[in-house]
GUSEKOL-7026 format. One line per field, with one value per residue: residue in one letter; x negated, y, z of N, C-alpha, C in turn. Coordinates in steps of 0.02 Angstrom, whole numbers, plus 50000, padded with zeros to 5 digits. Each point is the difference from the previous one (the first is absolute). Layout:
BEGIN
type <- c(a  ...)
n.east <- c(X  ...)
n.north <- c(Y  ...)
n.up <- c(Z  ...)
ca.east <- c(X  ...)
ca.north <- c(Y  ...)
ca.up <- c(Z  ...)
c.east <- c(X  ...)
c.north <- c(Y  ...)
c.up <- c(Z  ...)
END
This chain:
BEGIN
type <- c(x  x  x  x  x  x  x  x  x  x  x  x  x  x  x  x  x  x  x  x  x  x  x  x  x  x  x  x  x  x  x  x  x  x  x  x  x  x  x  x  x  x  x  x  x  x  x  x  x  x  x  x  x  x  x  x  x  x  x  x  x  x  x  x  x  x  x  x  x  x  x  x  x  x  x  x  x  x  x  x  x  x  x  x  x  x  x  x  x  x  x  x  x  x  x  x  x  x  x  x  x  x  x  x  x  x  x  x  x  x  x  x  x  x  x  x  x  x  x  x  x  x  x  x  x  x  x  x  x  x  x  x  x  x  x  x  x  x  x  x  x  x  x  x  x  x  x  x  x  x  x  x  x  x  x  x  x  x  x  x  x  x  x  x  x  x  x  x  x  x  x  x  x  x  x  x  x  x  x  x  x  x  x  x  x  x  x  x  x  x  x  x  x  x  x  x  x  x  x  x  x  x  x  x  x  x  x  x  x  x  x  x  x  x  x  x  x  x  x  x  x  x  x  x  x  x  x  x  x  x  x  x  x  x  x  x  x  x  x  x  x  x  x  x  x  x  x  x  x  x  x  x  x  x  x  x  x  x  x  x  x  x  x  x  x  x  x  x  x  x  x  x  x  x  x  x  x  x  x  x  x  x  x  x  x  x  x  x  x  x  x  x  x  x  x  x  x  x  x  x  x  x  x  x  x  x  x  x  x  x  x  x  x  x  x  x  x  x  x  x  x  x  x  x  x)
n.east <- c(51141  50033  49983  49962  50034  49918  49977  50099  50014  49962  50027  50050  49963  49973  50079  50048  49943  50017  50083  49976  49930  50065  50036  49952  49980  50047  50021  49959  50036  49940  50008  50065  49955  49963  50071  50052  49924  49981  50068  50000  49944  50021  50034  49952  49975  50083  50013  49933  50023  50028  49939  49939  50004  50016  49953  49938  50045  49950  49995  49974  49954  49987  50064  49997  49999  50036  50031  49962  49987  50057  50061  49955  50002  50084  49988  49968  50058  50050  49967  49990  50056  50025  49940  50002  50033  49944  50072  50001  49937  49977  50022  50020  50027  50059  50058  50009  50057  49999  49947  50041  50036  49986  49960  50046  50021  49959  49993  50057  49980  49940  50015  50045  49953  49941  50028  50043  49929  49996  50050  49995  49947  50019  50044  50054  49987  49968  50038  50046  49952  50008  50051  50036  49964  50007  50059  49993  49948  50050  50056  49965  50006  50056  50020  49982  50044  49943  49970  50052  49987  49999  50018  49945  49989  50020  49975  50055  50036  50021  50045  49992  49976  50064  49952  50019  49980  50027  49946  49990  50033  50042  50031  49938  49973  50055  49997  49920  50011  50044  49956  49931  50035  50032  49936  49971  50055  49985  49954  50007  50043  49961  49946  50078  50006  49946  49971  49963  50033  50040  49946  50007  50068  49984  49955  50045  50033  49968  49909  50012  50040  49972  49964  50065  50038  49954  50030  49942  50030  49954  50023  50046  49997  49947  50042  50040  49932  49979  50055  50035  49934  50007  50063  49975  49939  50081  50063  49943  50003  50069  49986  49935  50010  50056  49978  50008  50026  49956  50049  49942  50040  49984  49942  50039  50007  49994  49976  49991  50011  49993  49981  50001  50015  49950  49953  50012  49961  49958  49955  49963  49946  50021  50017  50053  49999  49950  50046  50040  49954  49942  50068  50024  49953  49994  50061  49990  49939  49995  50085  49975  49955  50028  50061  49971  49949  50051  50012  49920  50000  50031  49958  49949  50024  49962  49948  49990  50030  49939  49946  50023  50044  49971  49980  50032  49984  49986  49969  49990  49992  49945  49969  49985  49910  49996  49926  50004  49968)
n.north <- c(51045  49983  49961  50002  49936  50032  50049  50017  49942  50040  50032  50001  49993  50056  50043  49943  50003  50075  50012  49972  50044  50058  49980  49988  50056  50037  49975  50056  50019  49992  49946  50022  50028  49954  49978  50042  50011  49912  50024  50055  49957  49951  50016  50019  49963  49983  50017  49967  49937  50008  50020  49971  49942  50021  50041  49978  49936  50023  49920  49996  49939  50069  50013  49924  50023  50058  49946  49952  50060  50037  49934  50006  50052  49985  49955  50030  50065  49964  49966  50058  50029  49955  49990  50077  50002  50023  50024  50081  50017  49934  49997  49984  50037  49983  50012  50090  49993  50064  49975  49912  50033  50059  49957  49958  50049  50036  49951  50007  50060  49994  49919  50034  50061  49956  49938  50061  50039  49955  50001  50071  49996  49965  49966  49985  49923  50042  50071  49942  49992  50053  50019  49966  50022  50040  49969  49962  50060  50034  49968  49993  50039  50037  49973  50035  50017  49939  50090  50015  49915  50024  49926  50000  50054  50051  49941  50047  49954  50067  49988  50031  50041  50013  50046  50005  49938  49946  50018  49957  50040  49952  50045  49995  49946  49964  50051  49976  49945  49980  50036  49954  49947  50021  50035  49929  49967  50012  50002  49935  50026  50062  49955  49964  50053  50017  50084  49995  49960  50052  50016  49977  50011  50057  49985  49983  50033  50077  49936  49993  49985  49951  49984  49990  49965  49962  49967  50011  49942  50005  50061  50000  49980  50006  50051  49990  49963  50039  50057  49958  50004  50077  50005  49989  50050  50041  49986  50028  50056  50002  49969  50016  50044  49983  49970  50059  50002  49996  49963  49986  49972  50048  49963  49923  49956  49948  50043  50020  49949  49978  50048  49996  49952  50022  50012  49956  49962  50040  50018  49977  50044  49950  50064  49977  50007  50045  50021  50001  50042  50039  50026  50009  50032  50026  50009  50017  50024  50042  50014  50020  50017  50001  49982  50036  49953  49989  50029  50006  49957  50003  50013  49961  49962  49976  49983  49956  50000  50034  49972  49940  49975  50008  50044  50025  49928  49975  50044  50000  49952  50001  50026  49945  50029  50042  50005  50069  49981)
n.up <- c(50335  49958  50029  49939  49951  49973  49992  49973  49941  49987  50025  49976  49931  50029  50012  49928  49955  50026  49973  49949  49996  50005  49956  49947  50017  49994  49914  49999  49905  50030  50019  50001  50028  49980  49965  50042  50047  49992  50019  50049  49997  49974  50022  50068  49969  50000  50049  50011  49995  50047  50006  49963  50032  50054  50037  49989  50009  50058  49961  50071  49968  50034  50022  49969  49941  50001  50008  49978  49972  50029  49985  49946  49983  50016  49976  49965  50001  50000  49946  49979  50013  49983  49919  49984  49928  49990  49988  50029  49980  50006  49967  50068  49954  49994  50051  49997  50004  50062  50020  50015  50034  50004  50046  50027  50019  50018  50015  50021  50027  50020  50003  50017  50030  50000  50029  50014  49992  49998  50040  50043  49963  50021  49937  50030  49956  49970  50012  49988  49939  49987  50023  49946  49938  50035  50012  49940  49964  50025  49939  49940  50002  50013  49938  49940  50025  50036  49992  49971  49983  49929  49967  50066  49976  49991  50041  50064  49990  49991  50041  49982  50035  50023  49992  50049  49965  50022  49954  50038  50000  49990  50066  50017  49960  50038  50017  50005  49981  50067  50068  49988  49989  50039  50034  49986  50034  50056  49993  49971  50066  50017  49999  50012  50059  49988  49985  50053  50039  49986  50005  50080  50025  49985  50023  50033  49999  49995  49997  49951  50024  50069  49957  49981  50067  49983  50004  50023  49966  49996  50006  49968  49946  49980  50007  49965  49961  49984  50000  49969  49982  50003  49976  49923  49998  50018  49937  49968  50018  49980  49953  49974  50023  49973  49938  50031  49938  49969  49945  49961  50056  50057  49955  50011  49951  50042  50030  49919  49971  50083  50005  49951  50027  50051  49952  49959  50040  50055  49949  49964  50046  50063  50025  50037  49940  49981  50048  49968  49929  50032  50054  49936  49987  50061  49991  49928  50023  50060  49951  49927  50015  50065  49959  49971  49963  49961  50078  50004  49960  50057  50029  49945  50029  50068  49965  49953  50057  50055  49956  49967  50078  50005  49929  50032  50006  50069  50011  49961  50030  50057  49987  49957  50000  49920  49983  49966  49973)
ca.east <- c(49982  50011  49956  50016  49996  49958  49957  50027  49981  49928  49998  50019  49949  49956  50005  49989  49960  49974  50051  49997  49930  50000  50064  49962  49965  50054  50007  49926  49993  49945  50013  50055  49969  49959  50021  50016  49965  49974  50040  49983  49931  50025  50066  49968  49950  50040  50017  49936  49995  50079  49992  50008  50051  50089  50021  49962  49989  49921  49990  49916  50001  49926  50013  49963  49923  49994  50029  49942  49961  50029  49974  49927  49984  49996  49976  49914  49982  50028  49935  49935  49997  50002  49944  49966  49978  49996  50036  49965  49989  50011  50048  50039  50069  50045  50036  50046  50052  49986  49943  49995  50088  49946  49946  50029  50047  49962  49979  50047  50022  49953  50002  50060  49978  49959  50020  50057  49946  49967  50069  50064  50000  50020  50070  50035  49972  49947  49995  50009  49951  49941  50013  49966  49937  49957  50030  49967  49922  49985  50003  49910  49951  50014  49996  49920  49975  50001  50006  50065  50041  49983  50047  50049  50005  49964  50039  49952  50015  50030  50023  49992  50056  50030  50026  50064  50009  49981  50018  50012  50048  50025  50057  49952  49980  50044  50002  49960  49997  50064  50014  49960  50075  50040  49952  50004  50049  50023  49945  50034  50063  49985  49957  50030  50054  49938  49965  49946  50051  50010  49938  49986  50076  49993  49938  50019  50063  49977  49958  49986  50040  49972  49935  50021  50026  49909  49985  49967  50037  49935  49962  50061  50019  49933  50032  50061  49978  49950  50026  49996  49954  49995  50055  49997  49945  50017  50016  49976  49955  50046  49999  49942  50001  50074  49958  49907  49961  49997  49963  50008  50077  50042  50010  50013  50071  50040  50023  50015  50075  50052  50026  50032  50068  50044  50038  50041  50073  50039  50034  49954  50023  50019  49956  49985  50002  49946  49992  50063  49974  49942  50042  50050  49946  49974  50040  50011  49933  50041  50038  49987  49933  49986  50032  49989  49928  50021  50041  50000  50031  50077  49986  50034  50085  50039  49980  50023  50083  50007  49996  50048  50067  49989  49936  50001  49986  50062  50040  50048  50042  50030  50029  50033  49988  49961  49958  49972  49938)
ca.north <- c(49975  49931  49946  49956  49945  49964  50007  49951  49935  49981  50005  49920  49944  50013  49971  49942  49998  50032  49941  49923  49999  50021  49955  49938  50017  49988  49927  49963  49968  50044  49965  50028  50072  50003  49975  50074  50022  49983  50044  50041  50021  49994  50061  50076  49961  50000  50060  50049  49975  50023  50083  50002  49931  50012  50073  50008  49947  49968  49947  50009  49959  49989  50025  49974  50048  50045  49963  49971  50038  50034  49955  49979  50072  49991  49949  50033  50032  49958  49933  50055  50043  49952  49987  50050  49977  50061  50009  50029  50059  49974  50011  49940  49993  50018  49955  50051  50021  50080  50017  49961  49998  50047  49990  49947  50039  50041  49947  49955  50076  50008  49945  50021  50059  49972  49997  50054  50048  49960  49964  50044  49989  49953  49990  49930  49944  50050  50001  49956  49947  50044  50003  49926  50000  50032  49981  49929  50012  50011  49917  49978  50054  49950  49929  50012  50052  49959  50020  49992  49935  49978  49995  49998  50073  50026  50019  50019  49980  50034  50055  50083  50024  50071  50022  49957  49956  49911  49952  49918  49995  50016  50039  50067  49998  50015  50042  50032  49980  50046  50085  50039  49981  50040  50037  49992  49998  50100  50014  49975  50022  50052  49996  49983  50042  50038  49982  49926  49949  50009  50023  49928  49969  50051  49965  49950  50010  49993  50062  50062  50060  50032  50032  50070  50072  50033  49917  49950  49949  49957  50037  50008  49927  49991  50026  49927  49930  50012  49984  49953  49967  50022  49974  49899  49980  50013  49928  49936  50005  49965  49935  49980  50013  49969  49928  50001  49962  50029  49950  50012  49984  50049  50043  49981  50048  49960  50033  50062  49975  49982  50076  50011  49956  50043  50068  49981  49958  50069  50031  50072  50072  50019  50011  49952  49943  49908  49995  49953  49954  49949  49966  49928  49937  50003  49963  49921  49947  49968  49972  49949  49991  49943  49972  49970  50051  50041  50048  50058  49992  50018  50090  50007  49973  50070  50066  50006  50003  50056  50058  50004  50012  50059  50038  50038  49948  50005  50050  50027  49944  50021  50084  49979  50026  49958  50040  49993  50034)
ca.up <- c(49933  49960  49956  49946  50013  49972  50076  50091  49992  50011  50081  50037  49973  50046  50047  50035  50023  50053  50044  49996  50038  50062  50034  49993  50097  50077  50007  50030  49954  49983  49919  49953  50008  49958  49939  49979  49981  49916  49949  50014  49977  49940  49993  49963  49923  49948  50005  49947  49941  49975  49997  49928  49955  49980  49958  49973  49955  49984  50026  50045  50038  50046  50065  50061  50017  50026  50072  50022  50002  50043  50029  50023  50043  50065  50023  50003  50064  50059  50030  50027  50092  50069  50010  50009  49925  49956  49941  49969  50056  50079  50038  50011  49977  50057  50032  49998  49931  49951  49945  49943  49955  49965  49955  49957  49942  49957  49949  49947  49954  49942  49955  49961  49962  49961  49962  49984  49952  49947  49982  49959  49926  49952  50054  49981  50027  50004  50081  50047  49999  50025  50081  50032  49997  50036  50052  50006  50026  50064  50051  50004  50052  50068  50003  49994  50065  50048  50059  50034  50023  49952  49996  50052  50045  50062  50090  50034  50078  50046  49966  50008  50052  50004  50084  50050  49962  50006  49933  50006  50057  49940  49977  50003  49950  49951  50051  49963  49955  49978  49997  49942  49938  50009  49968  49922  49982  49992  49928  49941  49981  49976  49944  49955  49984  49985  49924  49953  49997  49932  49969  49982  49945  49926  49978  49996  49934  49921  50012  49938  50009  50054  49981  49949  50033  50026  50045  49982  50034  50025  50061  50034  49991  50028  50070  50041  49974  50078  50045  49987  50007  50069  50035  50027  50063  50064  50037  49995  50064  50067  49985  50051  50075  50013  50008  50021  49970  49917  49963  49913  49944  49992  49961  49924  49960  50041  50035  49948  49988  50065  50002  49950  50003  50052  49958  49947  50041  50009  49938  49969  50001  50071  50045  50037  49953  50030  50068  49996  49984  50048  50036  49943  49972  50052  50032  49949  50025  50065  50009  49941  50012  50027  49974  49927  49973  49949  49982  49920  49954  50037  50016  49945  49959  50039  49968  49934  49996  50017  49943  49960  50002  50061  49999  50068  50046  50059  49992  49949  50024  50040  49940  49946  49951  49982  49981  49925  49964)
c.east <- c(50021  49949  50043  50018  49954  49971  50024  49951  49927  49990  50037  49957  49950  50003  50009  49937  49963  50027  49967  49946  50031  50053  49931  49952  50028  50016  49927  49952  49943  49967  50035  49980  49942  50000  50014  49949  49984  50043  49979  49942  50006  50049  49955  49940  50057  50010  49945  50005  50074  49995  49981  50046  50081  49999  49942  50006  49952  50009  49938  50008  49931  50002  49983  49893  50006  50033  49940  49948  50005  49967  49909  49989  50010  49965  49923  49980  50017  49938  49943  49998  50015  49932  49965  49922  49985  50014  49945  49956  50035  50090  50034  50073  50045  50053  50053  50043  50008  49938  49994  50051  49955  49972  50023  50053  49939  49954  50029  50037  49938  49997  50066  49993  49967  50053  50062  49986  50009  50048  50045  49999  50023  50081  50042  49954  49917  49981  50009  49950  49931  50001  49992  49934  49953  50035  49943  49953  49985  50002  49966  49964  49993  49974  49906  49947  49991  49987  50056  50040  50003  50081  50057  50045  49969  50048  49980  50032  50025  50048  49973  50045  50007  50025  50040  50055  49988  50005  50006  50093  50045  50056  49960  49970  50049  50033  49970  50017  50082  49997  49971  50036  50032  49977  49993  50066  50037  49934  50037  50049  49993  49966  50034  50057  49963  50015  49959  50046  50031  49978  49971  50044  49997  49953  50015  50047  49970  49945  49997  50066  49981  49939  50018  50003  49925  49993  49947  50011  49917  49977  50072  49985  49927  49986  50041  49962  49957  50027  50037  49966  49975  50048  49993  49934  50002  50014  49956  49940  50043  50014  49951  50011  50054  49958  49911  49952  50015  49977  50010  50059  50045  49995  49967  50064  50070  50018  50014  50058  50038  50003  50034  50064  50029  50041  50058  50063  50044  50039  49960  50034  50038  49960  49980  50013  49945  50014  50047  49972  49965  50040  50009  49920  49989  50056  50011  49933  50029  50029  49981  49941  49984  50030  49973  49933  50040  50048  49995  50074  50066  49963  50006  50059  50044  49968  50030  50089  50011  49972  50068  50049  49973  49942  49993  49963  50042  50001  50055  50060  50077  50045  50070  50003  49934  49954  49973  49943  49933)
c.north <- c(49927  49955  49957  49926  49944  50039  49982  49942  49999  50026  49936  49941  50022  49975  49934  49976  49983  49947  49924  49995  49997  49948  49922  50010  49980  49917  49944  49953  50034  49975  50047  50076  49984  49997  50068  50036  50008  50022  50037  50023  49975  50052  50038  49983  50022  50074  50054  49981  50030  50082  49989  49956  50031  50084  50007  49967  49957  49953  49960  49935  49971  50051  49969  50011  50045  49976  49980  50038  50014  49936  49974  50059  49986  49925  49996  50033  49977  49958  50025  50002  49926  49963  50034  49996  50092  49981  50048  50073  49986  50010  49930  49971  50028  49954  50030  49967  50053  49999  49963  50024  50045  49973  49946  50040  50023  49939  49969  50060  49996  49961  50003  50044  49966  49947  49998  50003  49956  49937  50020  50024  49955  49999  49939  49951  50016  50002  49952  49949  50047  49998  49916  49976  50024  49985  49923  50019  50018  49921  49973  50012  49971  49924  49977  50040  49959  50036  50006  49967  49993  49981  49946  50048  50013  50025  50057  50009  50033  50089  50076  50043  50076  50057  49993  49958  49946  49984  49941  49987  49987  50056  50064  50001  50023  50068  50066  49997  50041  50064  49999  49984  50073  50061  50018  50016  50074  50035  49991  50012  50066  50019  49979  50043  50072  50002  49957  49963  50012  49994  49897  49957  50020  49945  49914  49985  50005  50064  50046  50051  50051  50042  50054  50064  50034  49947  49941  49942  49951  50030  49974  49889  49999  50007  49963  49954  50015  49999  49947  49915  50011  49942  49931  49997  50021  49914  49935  50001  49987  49929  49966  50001  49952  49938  49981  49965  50034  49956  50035  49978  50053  50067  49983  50015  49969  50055  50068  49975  49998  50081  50010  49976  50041  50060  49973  49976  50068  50039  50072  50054  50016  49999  49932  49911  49951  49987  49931  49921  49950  49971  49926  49958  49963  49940  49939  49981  49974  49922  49927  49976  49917  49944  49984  50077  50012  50053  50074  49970  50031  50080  50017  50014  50103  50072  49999  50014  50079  50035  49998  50028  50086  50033  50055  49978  49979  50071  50029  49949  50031  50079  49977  50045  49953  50038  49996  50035  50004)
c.up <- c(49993  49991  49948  50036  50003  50086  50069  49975  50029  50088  50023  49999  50057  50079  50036  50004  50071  50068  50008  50041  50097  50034  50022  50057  50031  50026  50018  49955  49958  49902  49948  50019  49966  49945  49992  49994  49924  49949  49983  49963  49926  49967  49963  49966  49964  49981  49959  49928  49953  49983  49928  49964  49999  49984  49944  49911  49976  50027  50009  50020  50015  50056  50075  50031  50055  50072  50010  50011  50095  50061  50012  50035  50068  50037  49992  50057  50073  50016  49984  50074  50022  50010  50041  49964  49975  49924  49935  50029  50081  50006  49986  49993  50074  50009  49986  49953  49966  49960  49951  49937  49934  49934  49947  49954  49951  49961  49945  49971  49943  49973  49960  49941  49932  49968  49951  49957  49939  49982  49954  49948  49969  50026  49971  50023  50015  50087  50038  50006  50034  50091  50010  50018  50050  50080  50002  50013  50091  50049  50002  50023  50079  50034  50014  50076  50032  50078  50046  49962  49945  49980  50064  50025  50078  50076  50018  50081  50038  49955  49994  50027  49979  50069  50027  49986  50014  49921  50013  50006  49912  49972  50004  49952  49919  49997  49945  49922  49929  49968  49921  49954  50011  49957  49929  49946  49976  49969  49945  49984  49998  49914  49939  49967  49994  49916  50000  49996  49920  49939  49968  49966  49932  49969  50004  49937  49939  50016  49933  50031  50050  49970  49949  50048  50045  50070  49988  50028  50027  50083  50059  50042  50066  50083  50048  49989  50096  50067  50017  50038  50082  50091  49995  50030  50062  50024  50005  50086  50052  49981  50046  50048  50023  50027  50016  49931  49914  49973  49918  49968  50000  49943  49926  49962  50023  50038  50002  49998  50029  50001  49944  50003  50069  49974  49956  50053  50029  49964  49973  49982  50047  50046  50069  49975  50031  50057  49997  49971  50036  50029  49983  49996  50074  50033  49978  50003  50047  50001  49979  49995  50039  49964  49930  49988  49937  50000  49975  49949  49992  50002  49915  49964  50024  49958  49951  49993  50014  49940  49947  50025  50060  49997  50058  50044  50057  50025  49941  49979  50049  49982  49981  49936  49945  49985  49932  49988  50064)
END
């Protein structure tokens, strides 16, 4: 079988990846395996957000909820068990990554569900102020929580481990962190080439048409909004864990936005688009960062050239294709 030019593109985008983490071991450069990690875990935030924003057309900019969500989950239960703190009905949280990964999906699945529910009624500047809205209430929230750190955030000193696994180790960590990109990746790339997948473009294009042919474009949309929400509280429990620490900024609109730009810079509606993206924001912190506190402005300049002259984003760049509608 043939692979298209867009899925060679997105296995290559994977594998260097994979390359930069393993060439940066070898070179004993445990630093530049953590940066790939943080792709990595950013990638796939983009990558959930890229399930309604580039096939969906739903523009969510309170996707950083359902990361933070993922993230306090895992950092509650991490400084439960290291207190040996009864969380609830005695039970003392855990250390597991299998039991945390779960429960932090299925949280930021039902905070998706709820507020999907009550988003997705509305649409255009509508939805986008609504997902904002309720992305700021959880930050408050947070912030207001002085049991776990309030608006210092919350440590918990040690990583969570995975059976026969050094999580401390950074190419093991990164390791973990890959496969579940990978994972995801091939979901999305099934789910997209699925009638639902269809079903969700139809609804993206023109919902009165989808709803002529007996498509209810709200159940369809509501579905990807969740699942969705699901994958950025996968990434947001490897965030924590990345940095032993969850602070309330990760899920203000500062950081709705920095995903959003992983998706735009990549190129909405590719599948390994945010991956490229996080890359570009990640390297130009790196690079630019120590040198001047204004180089947002330049990550700017770099967006606004990729929406006018390159709606594809750098992938579709790279294509040397452009994307419509």
């Amino acid at each position: 079988m043939q692979l298209s030019r867009e899925t060679t593109l997105d296995l290559a985008i994977f594998a260097l990846l994979v390359a930069t983490a393993l060439g940066a071991a070898l070179a004993g450069q445990s630093f530049t395996v953590t940066l790939a990690t943080k792709v990595a875990i950013l990638g796939l935030a983009g990558v959930g957000l890229n399930l309604v924003l580039g096939y969906g057309g739903l523009v969510s900019f309170g996707h950083a909820a359902f990361f933070g969500i993922g993230g306090y989950v895992t950092a509650i239960l991490a400084s439960h068990a290291a207190n040996y703190e009864p969380l609830a009905f005695g039970f003392e949280g855990t250390t597991q990554m299998l039991a945390i990964w779960p429960m932090a999906i299925i949280a930021a699945g039902l905070a998706g569900l709820v507020i999907g529910a009550l988003s997705l009624r509305t649409s255009g500047v509508y939805f986008i102020m609504v997902t904002l809205a309720f992305a700021q209430m959880l930050y408050y929230l947070a912030i207001s929580w002085p049991a776990y750190g309030g608006e210092d955030g919350l440590s918990f000193y040690t990583r969570n481990s995975f059976p026969g696994l050094n999580t401390f180790d950074p190419l093991q960590y990164f390791a973990i962190c890959a496969t579940l990109l990978a994972v995801v990746l091939l979901l999305c790339a099934c789910l997209t080439r699925s009638r639902f997948g269809l079903a969700l473009a139809a609804a993206r294009q023109s919902p009165a048409r989808t709803e002529a042919t007996g498509i209810r474009p709200y159940p369809v949309r509501l579905t990807a909004f969740v699942i969705s929400a699901m994958i950025c509280g996968l990434a947001g429990a490897l965030y924590a864990d990345l940095n032993r620490f969850m602070s309330p900024a990760a899920m203000s609109w500062h950081m709705s936005g920095e995903i959003m730009v992983f998706v735009i810079l990549g190129g909405t509606g590719r599948l390994a688009g945010p991956i490229i993206g996080a890359a570009v924001y990640i390297l130009l912190e790196q690079l630019l960062g120590p040198v001047s506190q204004y180089w947002l402005g330049l990550l700017g300049l770099l967006l606004l050239l990729i929406v006018i002259f390159a709606p594809g984003g750098i992938t579709g760049l790279i294509l040397r294709e452009k994307r419509h509608g």
